[in-house]
LUMDRENDO-168253 format. One record per atom (N, C-alpha, C, O): x, y, z. Coordinates in pm, whole numbers, plus 50000, padded with zeros to 5 digits. Layout:
BEGIN
XYZ;...
% end
This chain:
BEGIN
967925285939327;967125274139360;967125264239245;967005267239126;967285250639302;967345241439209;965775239439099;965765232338999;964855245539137;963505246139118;963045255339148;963675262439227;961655259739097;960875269639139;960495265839278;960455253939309;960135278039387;959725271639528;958545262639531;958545252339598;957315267539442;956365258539443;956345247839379;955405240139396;957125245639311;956955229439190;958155223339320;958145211239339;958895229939381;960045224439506;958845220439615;958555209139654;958445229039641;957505225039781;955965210739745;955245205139827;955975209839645;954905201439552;955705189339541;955065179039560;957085188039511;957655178039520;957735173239634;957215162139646;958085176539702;958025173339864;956615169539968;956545165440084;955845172139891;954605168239942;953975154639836;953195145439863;954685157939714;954865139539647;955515132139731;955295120039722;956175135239802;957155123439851;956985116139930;957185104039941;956295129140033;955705129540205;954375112840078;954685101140055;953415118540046;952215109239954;952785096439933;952245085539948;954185099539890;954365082939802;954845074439940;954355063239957;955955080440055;955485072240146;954885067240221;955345058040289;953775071240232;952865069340295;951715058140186;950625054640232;952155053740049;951105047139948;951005032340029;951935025840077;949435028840027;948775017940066;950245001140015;950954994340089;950055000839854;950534991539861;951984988139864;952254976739826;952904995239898;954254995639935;954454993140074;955344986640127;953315000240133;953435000140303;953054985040381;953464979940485;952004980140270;951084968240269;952184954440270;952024945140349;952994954840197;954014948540093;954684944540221;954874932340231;955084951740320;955994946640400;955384940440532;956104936040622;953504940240537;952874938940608;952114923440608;951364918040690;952384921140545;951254909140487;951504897140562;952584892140593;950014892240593;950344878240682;951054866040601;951534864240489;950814858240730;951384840040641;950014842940608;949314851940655;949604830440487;948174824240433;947664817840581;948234813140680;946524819840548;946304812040629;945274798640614;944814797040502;944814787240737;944124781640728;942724781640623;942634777340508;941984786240684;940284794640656;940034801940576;940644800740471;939034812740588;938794819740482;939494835240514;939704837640633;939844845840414;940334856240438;938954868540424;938264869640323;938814874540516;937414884840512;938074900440567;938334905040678;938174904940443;939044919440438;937734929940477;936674929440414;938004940840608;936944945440614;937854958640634;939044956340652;937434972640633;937914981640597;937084998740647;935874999540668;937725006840654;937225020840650;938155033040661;939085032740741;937955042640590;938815053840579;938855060640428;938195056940332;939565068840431;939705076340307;940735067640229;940595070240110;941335062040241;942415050740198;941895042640172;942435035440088;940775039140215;940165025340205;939955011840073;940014999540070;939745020240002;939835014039831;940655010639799;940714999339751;942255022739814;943255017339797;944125006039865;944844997939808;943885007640005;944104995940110;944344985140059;945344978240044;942184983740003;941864970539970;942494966539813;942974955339800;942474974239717;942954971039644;944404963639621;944684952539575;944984971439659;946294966539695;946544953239825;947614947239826;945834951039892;946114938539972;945604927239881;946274917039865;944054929839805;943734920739695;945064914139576;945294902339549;945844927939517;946634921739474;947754914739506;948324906339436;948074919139632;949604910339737;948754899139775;949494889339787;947324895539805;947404883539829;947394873539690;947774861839680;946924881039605;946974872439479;948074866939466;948094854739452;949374874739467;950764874939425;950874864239519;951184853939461;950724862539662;951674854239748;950704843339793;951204835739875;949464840839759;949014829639847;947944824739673;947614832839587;947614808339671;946924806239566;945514804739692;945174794839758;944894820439687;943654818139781;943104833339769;943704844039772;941514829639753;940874838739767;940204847839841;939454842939925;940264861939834;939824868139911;938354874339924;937664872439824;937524883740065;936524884140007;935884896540109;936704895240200;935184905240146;934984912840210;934554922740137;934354923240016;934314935840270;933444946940205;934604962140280;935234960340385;934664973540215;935414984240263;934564995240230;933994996340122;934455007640377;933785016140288;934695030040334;935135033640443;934765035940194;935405052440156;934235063540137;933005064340133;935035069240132;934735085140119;933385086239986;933405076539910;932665093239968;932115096539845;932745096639740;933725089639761;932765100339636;934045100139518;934215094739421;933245088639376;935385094339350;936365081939314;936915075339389;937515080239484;936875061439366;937855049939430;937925044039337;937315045839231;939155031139382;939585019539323;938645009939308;937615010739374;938835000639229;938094991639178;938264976239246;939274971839192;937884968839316;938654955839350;937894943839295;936684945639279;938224936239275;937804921139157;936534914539283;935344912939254;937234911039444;936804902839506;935934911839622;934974906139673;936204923439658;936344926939753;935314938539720;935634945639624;933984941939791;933244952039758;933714967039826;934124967639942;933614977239752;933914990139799;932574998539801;931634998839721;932775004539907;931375011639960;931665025839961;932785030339984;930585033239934;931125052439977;930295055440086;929585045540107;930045064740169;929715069840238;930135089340223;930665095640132;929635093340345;929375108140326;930525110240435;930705101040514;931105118640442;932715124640517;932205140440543;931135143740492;932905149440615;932595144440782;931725145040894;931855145941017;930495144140782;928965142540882;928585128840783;928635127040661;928125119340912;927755106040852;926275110040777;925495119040808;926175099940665;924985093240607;924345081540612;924795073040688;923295079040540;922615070440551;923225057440445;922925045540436;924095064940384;925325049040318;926065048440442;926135036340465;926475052740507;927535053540601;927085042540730;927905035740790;925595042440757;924825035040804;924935018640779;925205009240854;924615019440652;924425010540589;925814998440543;925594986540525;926965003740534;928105001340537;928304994240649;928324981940642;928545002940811;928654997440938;927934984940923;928724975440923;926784981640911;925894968440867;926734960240794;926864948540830;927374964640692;928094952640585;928924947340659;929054935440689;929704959340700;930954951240780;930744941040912;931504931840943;929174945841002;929364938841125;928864923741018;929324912841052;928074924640913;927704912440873;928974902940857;929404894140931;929454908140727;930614905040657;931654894940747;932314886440687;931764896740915;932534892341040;931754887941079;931814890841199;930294877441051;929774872341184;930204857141119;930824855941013;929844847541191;929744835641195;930904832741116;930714829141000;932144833741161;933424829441150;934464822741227;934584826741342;935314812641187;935964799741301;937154809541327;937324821241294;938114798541416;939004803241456;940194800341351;941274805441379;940094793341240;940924796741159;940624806141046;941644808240981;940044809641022;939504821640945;940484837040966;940804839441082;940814844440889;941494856640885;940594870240881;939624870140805;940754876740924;939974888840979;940674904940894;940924912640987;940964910340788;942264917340791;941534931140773;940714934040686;942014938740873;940724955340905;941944963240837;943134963740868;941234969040734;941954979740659;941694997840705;940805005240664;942735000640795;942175013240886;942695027540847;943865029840875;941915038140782;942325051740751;941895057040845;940985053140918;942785070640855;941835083840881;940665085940835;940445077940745;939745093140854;937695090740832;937295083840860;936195087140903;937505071940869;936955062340903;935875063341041;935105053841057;935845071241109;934965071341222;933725082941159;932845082641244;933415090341077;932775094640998;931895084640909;930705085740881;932765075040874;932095067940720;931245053040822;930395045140782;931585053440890;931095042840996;929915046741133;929925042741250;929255053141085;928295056941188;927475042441191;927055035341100;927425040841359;926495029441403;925915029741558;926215022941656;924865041441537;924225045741691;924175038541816;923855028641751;924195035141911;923865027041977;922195023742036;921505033242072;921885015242039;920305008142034;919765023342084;920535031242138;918395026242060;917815036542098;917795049242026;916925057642005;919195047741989;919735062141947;919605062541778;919705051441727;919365074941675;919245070841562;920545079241451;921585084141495;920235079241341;921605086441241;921475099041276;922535105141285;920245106441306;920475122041345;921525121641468;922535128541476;921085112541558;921785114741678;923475115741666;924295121141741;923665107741532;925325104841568;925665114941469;926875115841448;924825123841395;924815132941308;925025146241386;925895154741366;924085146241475;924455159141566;925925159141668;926615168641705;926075144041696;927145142441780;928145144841700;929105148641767;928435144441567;929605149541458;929965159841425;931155162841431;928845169541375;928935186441382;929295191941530;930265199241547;928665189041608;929415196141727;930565193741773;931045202141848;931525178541735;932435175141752;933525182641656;934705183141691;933165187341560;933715193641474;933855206241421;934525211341331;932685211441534;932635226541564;933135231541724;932865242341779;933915220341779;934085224841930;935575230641940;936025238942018;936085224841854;937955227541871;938835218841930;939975221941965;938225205341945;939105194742037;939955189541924;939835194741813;940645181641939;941735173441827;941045163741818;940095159441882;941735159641708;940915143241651;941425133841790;940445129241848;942135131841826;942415122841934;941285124941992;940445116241968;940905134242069;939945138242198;938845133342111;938115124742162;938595136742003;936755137241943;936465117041909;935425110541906;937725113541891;937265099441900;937275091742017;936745080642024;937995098242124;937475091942220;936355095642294;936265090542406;935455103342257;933905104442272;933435092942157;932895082242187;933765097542017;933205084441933;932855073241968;931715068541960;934435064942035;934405050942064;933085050742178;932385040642165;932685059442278;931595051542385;930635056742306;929965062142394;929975059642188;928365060242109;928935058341960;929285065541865;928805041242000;928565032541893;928505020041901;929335016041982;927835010841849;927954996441821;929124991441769;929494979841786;929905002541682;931274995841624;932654997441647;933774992341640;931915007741682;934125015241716;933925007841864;933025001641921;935855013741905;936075009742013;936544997242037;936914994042150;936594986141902;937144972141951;935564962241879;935554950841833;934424971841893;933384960641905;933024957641760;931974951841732;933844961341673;933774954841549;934784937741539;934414926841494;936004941441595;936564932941615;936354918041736;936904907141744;935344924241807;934164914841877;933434908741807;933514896741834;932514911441701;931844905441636;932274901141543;931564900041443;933634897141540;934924886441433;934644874741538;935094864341490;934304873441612;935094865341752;934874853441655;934404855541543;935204840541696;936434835441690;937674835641621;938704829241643;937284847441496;938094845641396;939244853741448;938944863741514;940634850741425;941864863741409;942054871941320;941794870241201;942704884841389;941964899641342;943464901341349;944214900241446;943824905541169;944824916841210;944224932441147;943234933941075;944954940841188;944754955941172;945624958141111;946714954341154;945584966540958;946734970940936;946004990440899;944924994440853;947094996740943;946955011941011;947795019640905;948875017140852;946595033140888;947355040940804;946965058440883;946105067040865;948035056840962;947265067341076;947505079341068;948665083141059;946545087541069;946295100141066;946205111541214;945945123641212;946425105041305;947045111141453;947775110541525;948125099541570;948375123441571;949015128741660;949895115341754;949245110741848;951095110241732;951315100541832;951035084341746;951475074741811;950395080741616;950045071641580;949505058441628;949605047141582;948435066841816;947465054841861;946655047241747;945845053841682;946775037741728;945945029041668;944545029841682;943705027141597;944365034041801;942955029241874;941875042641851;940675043641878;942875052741784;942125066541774;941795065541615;940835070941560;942585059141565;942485058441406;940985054041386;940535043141420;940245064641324;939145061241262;938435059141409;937305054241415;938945061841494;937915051841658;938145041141653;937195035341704;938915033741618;939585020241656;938645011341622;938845001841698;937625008541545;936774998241488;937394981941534;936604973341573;938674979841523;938754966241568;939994968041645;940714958141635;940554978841730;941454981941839;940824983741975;940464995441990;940534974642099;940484970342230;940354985042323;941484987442367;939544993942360;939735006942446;940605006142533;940654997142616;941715018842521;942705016342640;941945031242719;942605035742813;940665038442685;939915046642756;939085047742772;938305044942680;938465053442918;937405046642967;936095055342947;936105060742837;935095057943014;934105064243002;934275079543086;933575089743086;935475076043152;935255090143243;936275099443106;935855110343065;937375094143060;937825099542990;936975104842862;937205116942858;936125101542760;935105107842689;934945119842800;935555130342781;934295118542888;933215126842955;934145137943016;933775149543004;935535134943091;936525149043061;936825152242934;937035164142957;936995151242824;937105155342707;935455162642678;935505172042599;934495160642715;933655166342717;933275179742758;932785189242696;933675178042896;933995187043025;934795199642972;934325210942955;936365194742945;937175198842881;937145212042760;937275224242776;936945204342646;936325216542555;935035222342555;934785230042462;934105220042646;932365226442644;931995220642543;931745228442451;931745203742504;931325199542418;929625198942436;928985194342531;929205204042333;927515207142438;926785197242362;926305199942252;926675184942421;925715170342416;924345174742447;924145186142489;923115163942422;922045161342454;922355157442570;923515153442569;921815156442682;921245150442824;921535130942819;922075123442900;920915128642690;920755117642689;921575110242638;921605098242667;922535116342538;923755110542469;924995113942610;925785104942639;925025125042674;925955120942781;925845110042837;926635100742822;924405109642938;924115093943000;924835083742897;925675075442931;924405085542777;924975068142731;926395065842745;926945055342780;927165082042700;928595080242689;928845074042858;929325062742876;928545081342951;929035077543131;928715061743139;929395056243227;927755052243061;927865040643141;928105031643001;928105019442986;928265039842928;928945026042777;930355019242854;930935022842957;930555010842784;931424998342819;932254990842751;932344978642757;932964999242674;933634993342505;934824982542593;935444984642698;934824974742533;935874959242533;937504965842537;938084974042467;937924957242665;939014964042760;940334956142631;940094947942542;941334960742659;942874954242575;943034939742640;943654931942567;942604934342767;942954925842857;941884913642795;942254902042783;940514918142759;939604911542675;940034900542594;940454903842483;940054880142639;940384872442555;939874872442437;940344864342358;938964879742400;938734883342272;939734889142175;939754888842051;940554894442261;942004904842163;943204893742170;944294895642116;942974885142222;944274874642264;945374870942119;946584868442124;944684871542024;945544862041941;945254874341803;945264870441686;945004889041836;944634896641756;946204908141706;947014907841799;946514913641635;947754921641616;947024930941550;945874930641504;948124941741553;947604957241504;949044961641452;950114958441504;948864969141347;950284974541254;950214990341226;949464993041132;950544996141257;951105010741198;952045009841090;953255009441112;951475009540954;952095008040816;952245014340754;952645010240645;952055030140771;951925047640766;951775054640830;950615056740864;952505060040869;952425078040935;953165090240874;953915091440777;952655099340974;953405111540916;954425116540935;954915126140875;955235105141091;956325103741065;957715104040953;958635111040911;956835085940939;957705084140827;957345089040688;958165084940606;956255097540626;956115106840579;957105114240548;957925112440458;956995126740659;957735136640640;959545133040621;960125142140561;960225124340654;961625119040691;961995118840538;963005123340484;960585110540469;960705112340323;960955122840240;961655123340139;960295131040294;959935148140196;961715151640239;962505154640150;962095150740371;963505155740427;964375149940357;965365157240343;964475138640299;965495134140237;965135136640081;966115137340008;963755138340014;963785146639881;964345161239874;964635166039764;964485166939970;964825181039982;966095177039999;966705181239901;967035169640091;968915175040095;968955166139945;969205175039863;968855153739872;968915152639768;968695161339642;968965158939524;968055173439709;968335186039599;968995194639658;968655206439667;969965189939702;970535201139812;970055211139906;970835219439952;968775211039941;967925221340046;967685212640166;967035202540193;968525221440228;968295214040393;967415212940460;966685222740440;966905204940551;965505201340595;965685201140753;966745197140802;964635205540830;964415201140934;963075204140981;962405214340964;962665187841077;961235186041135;961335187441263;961845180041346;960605201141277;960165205341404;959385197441480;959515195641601;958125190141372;957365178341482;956665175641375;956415182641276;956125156441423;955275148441336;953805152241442;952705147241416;953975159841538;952545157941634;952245169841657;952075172141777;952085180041576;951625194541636;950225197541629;949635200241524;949675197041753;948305199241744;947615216241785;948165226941811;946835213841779;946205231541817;945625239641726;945545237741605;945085251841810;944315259241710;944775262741576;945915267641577;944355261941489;944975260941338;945935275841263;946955276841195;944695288141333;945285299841313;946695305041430;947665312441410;946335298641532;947725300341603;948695290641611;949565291141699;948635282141532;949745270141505;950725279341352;951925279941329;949635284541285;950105292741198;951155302341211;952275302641159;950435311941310;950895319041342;952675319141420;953645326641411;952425308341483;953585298041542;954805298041430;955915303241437;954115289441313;955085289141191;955975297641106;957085295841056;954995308741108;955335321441035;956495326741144;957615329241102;956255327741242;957195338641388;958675322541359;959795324841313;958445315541379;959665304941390;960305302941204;961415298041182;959455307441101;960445309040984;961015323440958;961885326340877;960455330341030;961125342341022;962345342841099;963365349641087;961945333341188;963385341241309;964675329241239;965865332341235;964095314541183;965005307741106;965725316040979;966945315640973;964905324240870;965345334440817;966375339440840;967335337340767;966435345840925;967455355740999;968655349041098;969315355441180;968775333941068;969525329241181;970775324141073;970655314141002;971965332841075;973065329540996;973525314241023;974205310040930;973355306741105;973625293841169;972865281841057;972915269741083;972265286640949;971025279840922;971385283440755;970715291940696;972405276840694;972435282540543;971405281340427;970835270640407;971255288240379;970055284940270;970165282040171;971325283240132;969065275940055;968485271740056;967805261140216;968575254640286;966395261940241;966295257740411;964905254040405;964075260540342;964525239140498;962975239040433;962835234740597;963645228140662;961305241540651;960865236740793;959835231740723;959125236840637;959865215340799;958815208940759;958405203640915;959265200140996;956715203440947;956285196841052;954795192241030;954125198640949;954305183141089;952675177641029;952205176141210;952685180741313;951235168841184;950535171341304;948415169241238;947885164541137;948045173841326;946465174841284;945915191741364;945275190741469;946205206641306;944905211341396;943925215041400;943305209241311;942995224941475;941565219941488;941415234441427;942345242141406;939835237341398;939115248241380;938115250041485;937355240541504;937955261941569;936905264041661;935725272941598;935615285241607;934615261341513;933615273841476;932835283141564;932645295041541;932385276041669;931365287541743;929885284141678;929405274741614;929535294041717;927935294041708;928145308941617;928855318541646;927115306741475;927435318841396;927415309741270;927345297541281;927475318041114;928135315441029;929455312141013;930295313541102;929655308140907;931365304240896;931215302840699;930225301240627;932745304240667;932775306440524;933275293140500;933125284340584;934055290340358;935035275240328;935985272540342;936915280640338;936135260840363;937525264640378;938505250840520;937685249140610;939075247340533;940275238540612;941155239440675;941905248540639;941565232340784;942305234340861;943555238740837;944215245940912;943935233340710;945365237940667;944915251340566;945635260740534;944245250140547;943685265540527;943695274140597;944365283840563;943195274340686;943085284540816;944195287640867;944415298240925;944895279840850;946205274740944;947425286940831;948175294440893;947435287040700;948485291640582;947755303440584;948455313340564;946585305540601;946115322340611;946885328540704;947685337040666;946755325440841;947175331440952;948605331440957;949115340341025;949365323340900;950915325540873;950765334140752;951725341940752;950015336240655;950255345240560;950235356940570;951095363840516;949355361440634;949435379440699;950245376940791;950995386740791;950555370340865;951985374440950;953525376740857;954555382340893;953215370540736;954635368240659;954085381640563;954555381740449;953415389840586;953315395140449;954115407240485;954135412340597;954975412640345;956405418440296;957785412040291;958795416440237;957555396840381;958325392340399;959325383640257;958865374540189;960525388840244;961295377840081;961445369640118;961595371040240;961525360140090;962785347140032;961795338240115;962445328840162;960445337540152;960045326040249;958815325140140;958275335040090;958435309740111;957455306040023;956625293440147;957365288440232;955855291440146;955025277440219;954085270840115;953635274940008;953925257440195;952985248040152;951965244340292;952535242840400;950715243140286;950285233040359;949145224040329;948215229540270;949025211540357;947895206540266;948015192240311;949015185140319;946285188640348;945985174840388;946855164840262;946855167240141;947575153140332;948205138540262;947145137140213;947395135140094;945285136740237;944745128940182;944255136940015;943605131639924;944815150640022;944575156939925;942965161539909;942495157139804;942195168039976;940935174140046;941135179140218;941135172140320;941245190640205;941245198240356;939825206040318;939395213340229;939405200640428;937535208940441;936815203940357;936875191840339;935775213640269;934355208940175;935265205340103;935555193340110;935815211740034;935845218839888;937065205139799;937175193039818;937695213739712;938635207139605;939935207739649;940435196739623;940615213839694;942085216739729;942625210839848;942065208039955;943515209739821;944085198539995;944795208740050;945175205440162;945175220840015;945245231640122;945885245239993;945225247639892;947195252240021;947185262539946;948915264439971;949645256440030;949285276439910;950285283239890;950215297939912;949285305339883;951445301339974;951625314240053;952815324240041;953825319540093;952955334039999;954065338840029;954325352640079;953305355940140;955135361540081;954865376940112;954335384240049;954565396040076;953755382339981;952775387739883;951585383839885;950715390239828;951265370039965;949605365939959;948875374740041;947645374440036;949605384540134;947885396140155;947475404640072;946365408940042;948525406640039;948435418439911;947525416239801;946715424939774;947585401839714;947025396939629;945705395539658;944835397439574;945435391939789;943595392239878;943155401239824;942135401539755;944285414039864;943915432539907;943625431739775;942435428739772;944145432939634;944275434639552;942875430139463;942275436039374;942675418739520;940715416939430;939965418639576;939175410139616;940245428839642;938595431239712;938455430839830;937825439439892;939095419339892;938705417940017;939975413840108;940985408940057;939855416340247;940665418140361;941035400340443;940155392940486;942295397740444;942635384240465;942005381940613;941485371340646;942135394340705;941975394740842;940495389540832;940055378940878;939915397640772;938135392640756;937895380640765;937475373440855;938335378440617;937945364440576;938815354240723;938095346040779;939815355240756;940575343340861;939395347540967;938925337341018;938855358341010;937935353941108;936465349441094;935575346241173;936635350940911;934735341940886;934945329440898;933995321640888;936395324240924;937225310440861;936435308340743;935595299640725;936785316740671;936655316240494;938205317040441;938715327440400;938755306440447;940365308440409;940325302540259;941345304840193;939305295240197;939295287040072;939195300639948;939795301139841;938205311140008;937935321939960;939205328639929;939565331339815;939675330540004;941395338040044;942105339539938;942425348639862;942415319139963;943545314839859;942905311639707;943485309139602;941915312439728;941105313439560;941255328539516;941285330239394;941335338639587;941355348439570;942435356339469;942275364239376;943635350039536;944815349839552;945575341939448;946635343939390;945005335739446;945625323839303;946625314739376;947735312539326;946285309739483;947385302939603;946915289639607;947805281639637;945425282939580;944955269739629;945525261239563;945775264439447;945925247739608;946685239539578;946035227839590;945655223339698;945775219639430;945035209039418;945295200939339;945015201739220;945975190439402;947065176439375;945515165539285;945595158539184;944145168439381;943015154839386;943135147339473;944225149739524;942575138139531;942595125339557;943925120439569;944325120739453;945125114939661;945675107939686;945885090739707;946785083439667;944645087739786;944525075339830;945295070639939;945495058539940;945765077240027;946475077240139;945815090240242;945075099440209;946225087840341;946255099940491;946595095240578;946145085240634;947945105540620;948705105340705;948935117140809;949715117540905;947925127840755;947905135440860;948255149940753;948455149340632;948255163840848;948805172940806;950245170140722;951075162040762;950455179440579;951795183740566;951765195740569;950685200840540;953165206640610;953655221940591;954985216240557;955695206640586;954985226940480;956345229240388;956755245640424;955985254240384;957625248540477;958175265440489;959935266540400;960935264340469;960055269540275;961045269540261;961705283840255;961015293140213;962675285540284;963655297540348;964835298040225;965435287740198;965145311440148;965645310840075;966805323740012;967455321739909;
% end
């Protein structure tokens, strides 16, 4: 090997990161100047960086100032000269998170039609933007989050409950721009790269309706209040057909598409051959795993397939907590456990998996490292991998193990990465 597997599989998840970075993606995105005033409004885990970086491309290309509010994650963020950056609480809203939604509907009111609108959109973003609808208060959209996140649906499905209980998602942020033009620029973190799911589409037009929430409801046994169903069945979020969207554009300027294509061409540039099974794999996390492990083994063994050999595929999947305790731990956590006891005795196969945004779940690590030896190493201080994957305590696991893998903070999300290299 041209490299060790893990400083190999770490590179490749630099790569997947760097294409997916705010201001490179931004760079090729940027409007004409325009007339009016420019009012940069924003949300996601990207969000700082977004703004930062559009602050400086407009500096560079237009003699005009910019001015708006963005709100991120808790944390560290970037710093911007013109442009205020906000934190909020990720992925049960707060009472900054509250307070934010406010900046932004302010930040867009009483604006002409030459005026510029420019919505800076991450993944989280429907977290960091809680805005109840009349009646309803922050517990409410607080409870509607934990159960959304303890049911097992995909992020697609859980924001289209989002968009009908709220004042903002759904387009109706980009309503209360009205007259001004709205572009979107997208740094998407789902399955398929709908715009309109990103974050809940804050200034993207509903292309779904109320019955759809309420089968997605149906669907996974999402167990609502009485009274938050009613609102979801007769909410009314602003249709695509809406002259309000008339003169509005939307950009996909990151995915995990073009992500991963990246990591594929850092890998045959070191001579290790690559192939992506899929940019959209969704599903239960421990049997998507499990999936991975049975399909690098049988790649293993397939003389057709010379090695050095890397399976790379991203996607978003879910965790089904239940009702019960639960330990620490992330989807791509959960997900590298359950391929790890399937791979264990297994040689020559090493993995990666780990959120772009660099944080999978509570904790510090954006996911972990695995190899035929990671049950053993569990076994070896104490405790049983099987256990822990069914407390979904997988953070425990790979801490255990000496496997967790922690890059920090990125400033981008684009979704799941896995790395399986075959060797």
């Amino acid at each position: 090997m041209p490299l060790h597997p893990r400083e190999f599989l770490t590179s490749l998840f630099d790569a997947a990161v760097k294409a997916a970075d705010p201001f490179a993606a931004m760079a090729r995105h940027l409007p004409e100047r325009p007339k009016g005033r420019v009012v940069v409004i924003g949300a996601g885990k990207a969000a700082s960086q977004m703004a930062a970086a559009f602050e400086q491309l407009a500096a560079q290309a237009w003699d005009k100032p910019v001015e708006g509010v963005v709100v991120a994650r808790h944390g560290p963020v970037e710093t911007c000269r013109h442009i205020r950056v906000l934190t909020a609480a990720h992925p049960v809203p707060d009472a900054a998170g509250l307070a934010a939604s406010d900046a932004l509907l302010s930040a867009v009111s009483n604006l002409g039609p030459d005026d510029l609108v420019v919505a800076l959109v991450s993944g989280g973003g429907s977290a960091l933007l809680p805005a109840p609808p009349e009646g309803f208060s922050l517990d409410d959209e607080r409870a509607l989050n934990q159960t959304l996140l303890a049911s097992g649906a995909p992020i697609g499905a859980m924001n289209t409950v989002r968009r009908h209980f709220s004042r903002i998602k759904g387009g109706r942020l980009a309503v209360a721009a009205h007259p001004a033009r709205v572009l979107t620029l997208v740094v998407s973190d789902v399955p398929g790269d709908d715009p309109a799911l990103v974050a809940s589409g804050p200034t993207v037009a509903d292309h779904a309706g109320a019955d759809e929430a309420l089968r997605v409801i149906r669907d996974y046994r999402i167990d609502l209040s009485p009274e938050i169903i009613s609102h979801i069945a007769g909410a009314r979020a602003p249709k695509p057909d809406d002259p309000v969207f008339a003169n509005h554009e939307v950009q996909v300027i990151a995915s995990a598409q073009v992500s991963l294509k990246a990591a594929a061409r850092a890998a045959e540039s070191a001579g290790v051959g690559a192939l992506i099974l899929s940019d959209a794999i969704e599903g239960e996390a421990r049997d998507i795993g499990r999936m991975h492990a049975a399909l690098a083994r049988q790649f293993h063994t397939d003389p057709s397939f010379q090695k050095p050999f890397v399976l790379l595929s991203g996607g978003e999947t879910t965790v089904t907590i239940g009702k019960g305790s639960f330990g620490k731990g992330g989807r791509n956590s959960e997900f590298l456990l359950a391929a790890a006891l399937d791979l264990e005795g297994q040689a020559g196969i090493v993995a990666l998996a780990a959120d772009t945004d660099g944080i999978d779940g509570s904790e510090n690590n954006a996911g972990a490292f695995c190899d035929g030896q990671t049950a053993a190493r569990i076994r070896a201080a104490g405790c049983d991998g099987r256990a822990l994957l069914a407390a979904h305590d997988a953070w425990t696991a790979f801490d255990l193990a000496g496997d967790l893998f922690v890059p920090g903070p990125t400033g981008t999300n684009v979704n799941d990465f896995r790395a399986f290299l075959l060797f």
